[in-house]
C-alpha positions in Angstrom: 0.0 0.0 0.0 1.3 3.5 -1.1 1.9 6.0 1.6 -1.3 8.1 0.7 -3.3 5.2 0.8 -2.1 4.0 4.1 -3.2 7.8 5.6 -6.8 6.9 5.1 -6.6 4.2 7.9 -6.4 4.3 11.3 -2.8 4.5 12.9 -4.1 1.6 15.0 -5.3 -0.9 12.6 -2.8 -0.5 10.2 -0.5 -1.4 12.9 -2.1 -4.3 14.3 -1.9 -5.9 10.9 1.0 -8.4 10.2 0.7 -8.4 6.4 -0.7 -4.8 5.7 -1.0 -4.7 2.1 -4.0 -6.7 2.7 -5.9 -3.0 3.9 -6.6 -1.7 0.5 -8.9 1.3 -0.4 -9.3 0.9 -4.2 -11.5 -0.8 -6.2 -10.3 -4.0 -7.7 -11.0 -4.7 -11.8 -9.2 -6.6 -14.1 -6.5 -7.0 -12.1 -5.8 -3.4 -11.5 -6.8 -1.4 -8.5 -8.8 1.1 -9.2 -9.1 4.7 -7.3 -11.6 6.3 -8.9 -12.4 10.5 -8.5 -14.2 10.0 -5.4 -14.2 8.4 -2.0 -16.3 7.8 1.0 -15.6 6.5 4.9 -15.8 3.4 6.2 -16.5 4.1 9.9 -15.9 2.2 13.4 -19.4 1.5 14.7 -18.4 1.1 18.3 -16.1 5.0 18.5 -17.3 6.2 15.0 -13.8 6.7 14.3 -12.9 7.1 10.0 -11.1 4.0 9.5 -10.6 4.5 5.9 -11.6 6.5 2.7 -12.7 4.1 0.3 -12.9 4.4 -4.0 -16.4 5.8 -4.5 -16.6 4.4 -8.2 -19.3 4.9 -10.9 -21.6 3.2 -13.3 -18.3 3.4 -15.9 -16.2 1.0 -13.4 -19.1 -1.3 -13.0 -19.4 -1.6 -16.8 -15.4 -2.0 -16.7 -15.5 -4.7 -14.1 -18.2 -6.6 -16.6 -15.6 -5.9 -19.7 -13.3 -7.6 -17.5 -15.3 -10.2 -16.0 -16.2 -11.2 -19.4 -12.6 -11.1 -20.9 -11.8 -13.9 -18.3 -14.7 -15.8 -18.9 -14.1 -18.0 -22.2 -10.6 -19.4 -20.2 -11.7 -19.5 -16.4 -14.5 -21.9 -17.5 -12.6 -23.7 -20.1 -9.8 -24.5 -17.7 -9.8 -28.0 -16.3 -11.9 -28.2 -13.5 -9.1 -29.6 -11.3 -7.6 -25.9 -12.1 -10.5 -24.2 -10.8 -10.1 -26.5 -8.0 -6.6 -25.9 -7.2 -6.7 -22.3 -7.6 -9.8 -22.4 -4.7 -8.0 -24.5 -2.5 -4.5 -21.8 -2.6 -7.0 -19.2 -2.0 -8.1 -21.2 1.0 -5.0 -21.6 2.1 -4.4 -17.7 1.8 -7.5 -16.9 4.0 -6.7 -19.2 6.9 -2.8 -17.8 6.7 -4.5 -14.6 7.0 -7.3 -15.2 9.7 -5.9 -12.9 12.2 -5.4 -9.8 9.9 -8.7 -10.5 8.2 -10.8 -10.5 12.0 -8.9 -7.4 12.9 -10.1 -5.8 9.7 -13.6 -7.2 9.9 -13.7 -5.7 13.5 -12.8 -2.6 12.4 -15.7 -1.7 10.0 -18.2 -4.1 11.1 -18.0 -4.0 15.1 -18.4 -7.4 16.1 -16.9 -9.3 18.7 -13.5 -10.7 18.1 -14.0 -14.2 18.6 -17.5 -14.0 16.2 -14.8 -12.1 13.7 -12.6 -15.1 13.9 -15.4 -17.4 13.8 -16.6 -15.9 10.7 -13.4 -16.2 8.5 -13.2 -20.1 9.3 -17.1 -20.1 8.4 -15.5 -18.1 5.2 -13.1 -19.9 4.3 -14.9 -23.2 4.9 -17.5 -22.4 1.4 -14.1 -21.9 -0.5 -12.2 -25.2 0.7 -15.7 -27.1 -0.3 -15.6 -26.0 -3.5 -12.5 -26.1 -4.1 -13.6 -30.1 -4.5 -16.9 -29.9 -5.8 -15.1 -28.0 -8.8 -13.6 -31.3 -9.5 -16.7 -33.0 -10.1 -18.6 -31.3 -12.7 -21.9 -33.3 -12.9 -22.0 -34.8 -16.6 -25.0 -37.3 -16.3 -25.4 -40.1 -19.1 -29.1 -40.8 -20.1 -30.9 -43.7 -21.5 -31.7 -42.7 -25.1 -35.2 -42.6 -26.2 -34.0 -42.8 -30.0 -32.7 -45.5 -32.1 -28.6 -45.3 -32.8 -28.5 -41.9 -31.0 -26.7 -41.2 -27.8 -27.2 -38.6 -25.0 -25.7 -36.7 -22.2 -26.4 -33.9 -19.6 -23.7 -31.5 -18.9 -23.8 -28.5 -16.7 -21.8 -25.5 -17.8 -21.3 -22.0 -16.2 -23.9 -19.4 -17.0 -21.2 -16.6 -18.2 -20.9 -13.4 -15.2 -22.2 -13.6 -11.9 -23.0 -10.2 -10.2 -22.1 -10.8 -6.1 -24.0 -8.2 -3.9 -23.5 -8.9 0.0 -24.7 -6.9 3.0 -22.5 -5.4 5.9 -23.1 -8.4 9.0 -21.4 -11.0 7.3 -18.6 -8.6 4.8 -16.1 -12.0 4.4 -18.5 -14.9 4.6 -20.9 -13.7 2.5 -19.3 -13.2 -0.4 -16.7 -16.3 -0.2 -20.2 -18.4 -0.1 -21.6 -17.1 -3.6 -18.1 -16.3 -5.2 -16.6 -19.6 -4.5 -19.5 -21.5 -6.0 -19.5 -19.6 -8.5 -15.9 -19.9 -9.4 -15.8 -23.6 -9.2 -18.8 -23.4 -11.5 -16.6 -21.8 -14.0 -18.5 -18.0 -13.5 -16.5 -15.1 -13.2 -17.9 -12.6 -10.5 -18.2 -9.1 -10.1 -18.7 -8.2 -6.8 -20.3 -5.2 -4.9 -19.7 -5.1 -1.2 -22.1 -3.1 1.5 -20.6 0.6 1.6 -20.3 0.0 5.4 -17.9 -2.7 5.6 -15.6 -2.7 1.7 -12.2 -3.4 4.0 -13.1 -7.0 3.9 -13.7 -7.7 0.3 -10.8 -6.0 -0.9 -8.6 -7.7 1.4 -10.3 -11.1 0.1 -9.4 -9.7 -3.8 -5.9 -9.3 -2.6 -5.5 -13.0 -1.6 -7.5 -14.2 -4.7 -4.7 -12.3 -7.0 -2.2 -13.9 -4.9 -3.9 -17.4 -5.2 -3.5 -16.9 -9.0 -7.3 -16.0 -10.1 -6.3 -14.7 -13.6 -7.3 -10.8 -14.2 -11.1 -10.2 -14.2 -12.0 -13.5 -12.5 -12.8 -11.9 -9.6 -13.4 -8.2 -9.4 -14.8 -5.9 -6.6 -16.3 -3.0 -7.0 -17.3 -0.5 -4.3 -19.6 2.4 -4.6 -23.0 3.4 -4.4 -25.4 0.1 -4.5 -27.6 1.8 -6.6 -25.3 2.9 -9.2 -22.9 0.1 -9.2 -26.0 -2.9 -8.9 -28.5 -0.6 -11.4 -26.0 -0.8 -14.2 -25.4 -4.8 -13.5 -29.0 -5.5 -13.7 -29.2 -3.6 -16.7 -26.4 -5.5 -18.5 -27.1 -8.2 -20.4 -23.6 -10.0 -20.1 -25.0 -10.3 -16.1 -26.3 -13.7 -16.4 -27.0 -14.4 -12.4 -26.8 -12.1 -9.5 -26.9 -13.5 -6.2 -28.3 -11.1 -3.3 -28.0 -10.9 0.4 -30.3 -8.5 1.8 -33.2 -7.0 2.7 -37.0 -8.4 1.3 -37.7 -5.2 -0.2 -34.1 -4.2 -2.2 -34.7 -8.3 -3.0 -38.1 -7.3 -4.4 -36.8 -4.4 -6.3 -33.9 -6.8 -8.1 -36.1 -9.4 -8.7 -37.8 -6.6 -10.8 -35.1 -5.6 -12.4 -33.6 -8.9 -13.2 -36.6 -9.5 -15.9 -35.6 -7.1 -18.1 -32.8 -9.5 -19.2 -33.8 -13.0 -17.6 -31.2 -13.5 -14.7 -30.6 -16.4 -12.9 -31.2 -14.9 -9.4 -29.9 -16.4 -5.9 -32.1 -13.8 -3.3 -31.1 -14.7 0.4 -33.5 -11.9 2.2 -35.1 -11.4 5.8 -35.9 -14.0 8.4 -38.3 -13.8 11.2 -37.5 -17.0 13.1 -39.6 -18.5 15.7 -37.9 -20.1 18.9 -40.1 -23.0 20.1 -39.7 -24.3 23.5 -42.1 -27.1 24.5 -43.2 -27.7 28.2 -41.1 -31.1 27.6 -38.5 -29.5 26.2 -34.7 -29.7 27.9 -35.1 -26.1 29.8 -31.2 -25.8 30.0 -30.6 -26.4 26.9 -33.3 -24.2 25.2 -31.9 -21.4 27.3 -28.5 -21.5 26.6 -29.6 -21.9 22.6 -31.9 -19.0 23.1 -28.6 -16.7 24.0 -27.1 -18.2 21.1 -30.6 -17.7 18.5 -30.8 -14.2 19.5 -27.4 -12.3 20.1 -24.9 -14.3 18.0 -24.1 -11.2 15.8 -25.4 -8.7 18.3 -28.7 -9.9 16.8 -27.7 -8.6 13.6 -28.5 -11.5 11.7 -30.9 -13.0 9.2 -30.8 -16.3 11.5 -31.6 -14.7 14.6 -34.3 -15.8 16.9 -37.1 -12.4 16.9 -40.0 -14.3 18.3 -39.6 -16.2 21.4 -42.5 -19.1 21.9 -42.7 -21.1 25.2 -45.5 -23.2 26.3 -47.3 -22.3 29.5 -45.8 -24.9 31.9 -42.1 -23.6 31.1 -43.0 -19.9 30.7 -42.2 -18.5 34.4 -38.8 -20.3 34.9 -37.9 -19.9 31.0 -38.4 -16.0 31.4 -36.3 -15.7 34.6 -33.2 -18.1 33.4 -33.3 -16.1 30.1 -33.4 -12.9 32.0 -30.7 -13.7 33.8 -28.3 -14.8 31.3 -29.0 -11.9 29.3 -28.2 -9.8 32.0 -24.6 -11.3 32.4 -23.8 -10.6 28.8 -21.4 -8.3 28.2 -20.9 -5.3 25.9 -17.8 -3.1 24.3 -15.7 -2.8 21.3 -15.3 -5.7 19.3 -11.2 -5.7 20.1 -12.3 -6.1 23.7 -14.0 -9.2 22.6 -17.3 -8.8 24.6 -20.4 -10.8 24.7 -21.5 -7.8 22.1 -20.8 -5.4 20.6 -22.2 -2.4 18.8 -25.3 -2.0 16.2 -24.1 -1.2 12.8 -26.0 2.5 12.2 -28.6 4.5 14.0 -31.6 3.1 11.7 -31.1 0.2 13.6 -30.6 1.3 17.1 -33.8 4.0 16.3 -35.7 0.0 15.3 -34.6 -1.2 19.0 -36.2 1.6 20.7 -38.9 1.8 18.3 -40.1 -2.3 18.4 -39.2 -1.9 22.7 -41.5 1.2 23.4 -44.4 -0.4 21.2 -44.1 -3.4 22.9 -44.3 -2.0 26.4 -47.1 0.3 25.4 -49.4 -2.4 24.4 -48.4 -4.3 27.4 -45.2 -5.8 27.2 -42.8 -6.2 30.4 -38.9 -5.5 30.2 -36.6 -7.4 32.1 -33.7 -6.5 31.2 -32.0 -3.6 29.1 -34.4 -1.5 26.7 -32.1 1.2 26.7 -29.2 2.7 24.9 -26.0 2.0 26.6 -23.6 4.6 28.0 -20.6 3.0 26.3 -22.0 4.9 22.9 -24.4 6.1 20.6 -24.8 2.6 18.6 -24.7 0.5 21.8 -27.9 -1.0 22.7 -28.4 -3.2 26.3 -28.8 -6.5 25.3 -33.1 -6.4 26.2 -35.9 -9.1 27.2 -39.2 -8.3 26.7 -42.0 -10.7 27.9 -45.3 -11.5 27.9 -45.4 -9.8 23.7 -48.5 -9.6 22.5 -49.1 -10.9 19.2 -50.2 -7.8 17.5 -46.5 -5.8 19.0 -44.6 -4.6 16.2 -41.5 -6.9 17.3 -43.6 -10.1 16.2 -44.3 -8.5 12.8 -41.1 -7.1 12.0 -37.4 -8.3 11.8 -36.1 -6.4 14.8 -32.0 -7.2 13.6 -30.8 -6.7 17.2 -30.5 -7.3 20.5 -34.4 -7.3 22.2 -35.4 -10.6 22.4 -39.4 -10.9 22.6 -40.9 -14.0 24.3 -45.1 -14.7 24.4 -47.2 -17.6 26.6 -49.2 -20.6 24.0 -51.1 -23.7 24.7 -51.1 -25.8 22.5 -49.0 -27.6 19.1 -51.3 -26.3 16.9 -51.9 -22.7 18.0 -47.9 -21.9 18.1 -47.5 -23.6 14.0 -49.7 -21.1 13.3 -48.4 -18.0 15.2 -44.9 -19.0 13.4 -46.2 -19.7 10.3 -48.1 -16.2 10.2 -45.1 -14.1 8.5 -43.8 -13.8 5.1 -40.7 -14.9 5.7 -39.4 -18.5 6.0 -35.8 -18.8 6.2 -35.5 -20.9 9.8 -37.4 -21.9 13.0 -35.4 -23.1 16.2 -37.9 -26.0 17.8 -37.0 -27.1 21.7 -38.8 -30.8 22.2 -37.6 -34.1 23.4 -40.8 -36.1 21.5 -39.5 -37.1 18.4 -43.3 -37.2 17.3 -43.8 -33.6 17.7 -40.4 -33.1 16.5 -41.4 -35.1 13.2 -44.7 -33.2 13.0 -43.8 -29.5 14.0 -40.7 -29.7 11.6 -42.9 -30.7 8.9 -46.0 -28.2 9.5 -43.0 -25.2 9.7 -43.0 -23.0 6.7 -39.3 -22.5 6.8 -36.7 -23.5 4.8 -34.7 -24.6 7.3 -35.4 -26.2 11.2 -32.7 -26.0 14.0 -33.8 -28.7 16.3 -32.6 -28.9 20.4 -29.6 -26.6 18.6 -29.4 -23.3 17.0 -26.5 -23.7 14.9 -27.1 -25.5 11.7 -25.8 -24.0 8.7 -22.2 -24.9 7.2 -21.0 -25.5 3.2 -22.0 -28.7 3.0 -26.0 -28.0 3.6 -28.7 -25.6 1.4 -28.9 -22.2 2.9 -32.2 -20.8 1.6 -35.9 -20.3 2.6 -39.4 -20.1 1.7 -42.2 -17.2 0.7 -40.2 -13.8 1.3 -37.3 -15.4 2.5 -35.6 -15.3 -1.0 -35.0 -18.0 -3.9 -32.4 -20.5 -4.4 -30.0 -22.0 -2.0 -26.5 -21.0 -1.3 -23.8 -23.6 -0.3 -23.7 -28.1 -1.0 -23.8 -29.0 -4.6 -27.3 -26.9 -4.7 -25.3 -23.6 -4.6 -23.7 -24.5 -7.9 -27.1 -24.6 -9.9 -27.8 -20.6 -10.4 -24.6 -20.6 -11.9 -24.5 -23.3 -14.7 -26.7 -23.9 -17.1 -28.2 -27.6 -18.8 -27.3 -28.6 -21.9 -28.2 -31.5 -23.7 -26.6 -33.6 -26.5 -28.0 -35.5 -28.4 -25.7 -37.6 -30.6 -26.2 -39.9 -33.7 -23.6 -42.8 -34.5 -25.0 -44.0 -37.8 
């Protein structure tokens, strides 16, 4: 990194960092980093500190990165898959060499805990060691013919450029699980990161140039979303886009992807029900609880919102919970608390906003419901009970720290209390009946069902949900199909 470059950052992470050419603050295209005439910060959530000025680039870069992306095209997906393969598995390599560095900068423009930081580059780097295999088994499928001296395969090939947009909670993980499916599907991506947290996916380009991705295999372009994404959608040479976001932005590029018939991967909200059943493992359901509801200061798509517990475990479930929320504990994410801060003040003003409807239609706080004194962005880790259904907080994704818990009866009332939302991404279920297990887990609209756990996902299994929730799955061989298309061949041997 140049010496006016490495003025944009913060004396103190630039330090921390062993390797620090890995803290860039250009745009990466064709194998070229790009500065662009503009810039904009990247912030520290937990002191609001300017960690770095950033390449604000334009619609003109984000047709450059397509030029690019669709130079490298005809030999990235003509290389022999075992290529593909092993130039995944260096870049795996890279990432884990780099964990430390990578946290440090996650932690910087992100805010969360250290350890979750960590956490999240091994979660990272575990979609690109997966398919660093699965590239080497391109699924070519032999069919009986149906005609007389003819024969026929199957084959999967790659659809052509695959635009990568990935929110701010997850900056690494979230693109290493569409890019590196795409990659070993022999796509090239284009990739727009959240404006909040760019550090990450730059760093990530640095190690894939290192691992040998060829120019314009992999290019990262940071900006304004609507600038940068608007032109992608437009483009033609765009073949899929896979999305991490919010329902309504997911609504709006679903939309847009018609004009030109995109494959689309949509990963949106969640609203996720935690079931605890009166014969239920109390224990356990409250130490998953902690885990369903602040793993990522709450700030994720997989977090618990909607707390259910059935009347014979209500009183004890409430006062356990209460108490090991109380114990958590909150700070910068270097300090490597229980939590740390929100990302923006949207989503602190949605904390107090979901808390003071709740308690003025009846709702009791336990614990927190209040800004904390550490700063503006840190929320008290909160527990509401005794929600009532028609509360904003169990109608809305809340994305942070309140956790709101209700009274039901019986099986049949709580299905239907989950079931009422338009998202579907993943229900947490407490039982010890394998019966009701069997039956609950079928009668959930939800894509995916955590069972006496809370965490579940991983590469080898399909990320995805129902209604709202998005379209398509993301990781296991699943992942791979927005990015290749079928072709058959039909051959005759007379």
């Amino acid at each position: 990194m140049g010496k006016s470059a490495r003025k944009t950052v913060t004396a103190v992470l630039a330090d921390a960092l062993q390797d620090a050419d890995l803290l860039r603050v250009d745009g990466f295209i064709g194998g070229q980093w790009v500065a662009g005439a503009t810039r904009f910060a990247v912030t520290d959530p937990a002191s609001g500190a300017t960690v770095a000025e950033v390449a604000k680039l334009d619609t003109d870069a984000a047709r450059a990165a397509v030029d690019a992306a669709q130079a490298a095209f005809a030999g990235w997906s003509m290389a022999l898959p075992q290529a593909r393969g092993a130039a995944l598995r260096r870049w795996f390599d890279l990432i884990v060499a780099a964990r430390a560095d990578l946290a440090r900068i996650m932690v910087a423009e992100q805010g969360k805990p250290l350890a979750e930081a960590l956490g999240e580059i091994d979660y990272a780097a575990s979609f690109v060691e997966f398919y660093a295999e699965e590239a080497k088994r391109p699924d070519i499928e032999g069919v009986t013919s149906h005609l007389p001296d003819a024969e026929v395969e199957v084959w999967r090939e790659p659809v052509g450029v695959a635009a990568l947009v990935t929110p701010w909670n997850f900056p690494c993980a979230m693109i290493t699980r569409k890019a590196a499916a795409a990659l070993a599907a022999g796509c090239t991506c284009v990739v727009h990161p959240s404006a909040e947290t760019p550090l990450s996916a730059l760093a990530l380009a640095v190690l894939a140039e290192r691992a040998g991705l060829a120019a314009g295999v992999f290019n990262v372009v940071p900006g304004h979303a609507p600038e940068i994404v608007g032109e992608w959608m437009r483009d033609p040479r765009v073949r899929a886009l896979s999305f991490t976001g919010s329902t309504e932005v997911g609504r709006l590029l679903f939309r847009q992807g018609a004009d030109t018939v995109k494959r689309l991967v949509l990963e949106l909200g969640g609203h996720a029900p935690f079931i605890v059943f009166d014969d239920a493992d109390l224990d356990q359901a409250v130490e998953e609880a902690v885990k369903a509801k602040f793993a990522t200061t709450g700030q994720d798509c997989l977090g618990a919102n909607r707390f259910f517990i059935q009347r014979n475990q209500y009183a004890a479930f409430c006062e356990r919970f209460a108490a090991k929320i109380g114990a958590l504990t909150l700070g910068p994410g270097m300090e490597d608390p229980d939590l740390g801060p929100l990302m923006n003040e949207a989503a602190v003003a949605k904390q107090e906003s979901h808390v003071a409807d709740a308690i003025a239609r009846g709702a009791r706080c336990l614990t927190g419901g209040a800004r904390s004194p550490l700063g503006s962005l840190f929320y008290k880790p909160t527990l509401l009970v005794d929600v009532p259904h028609d509360a904003l907080i169990m109608h809305e994704e809340t994305f942070g720290p309140v956790a709101a818990v209700t009274v039901f009866d019986t099986e049949d009332e709580v299905v239907t209390a989950a079931n009422a939302t338009e998202y579907g991404l993943v229900a947490y279920l407490h039982s010890m009946d394998p019966r009701r297990i069997y039956r609950v887990s079928r009668a959930l609209q939800f894509g995916m069902v955590a069972v006496n756990r809370t965490k579940v996902t991983g590469a080898p299994i399909p990320f995805g949900g129902m209604k709202q929730a998005g379209i398509g799955r993301e990781g296991a061989r699943w992942g791979l199909e927005a990015f290749t298309d079928i072709k058959y061949v039909c051959r005759d041997w007379r």
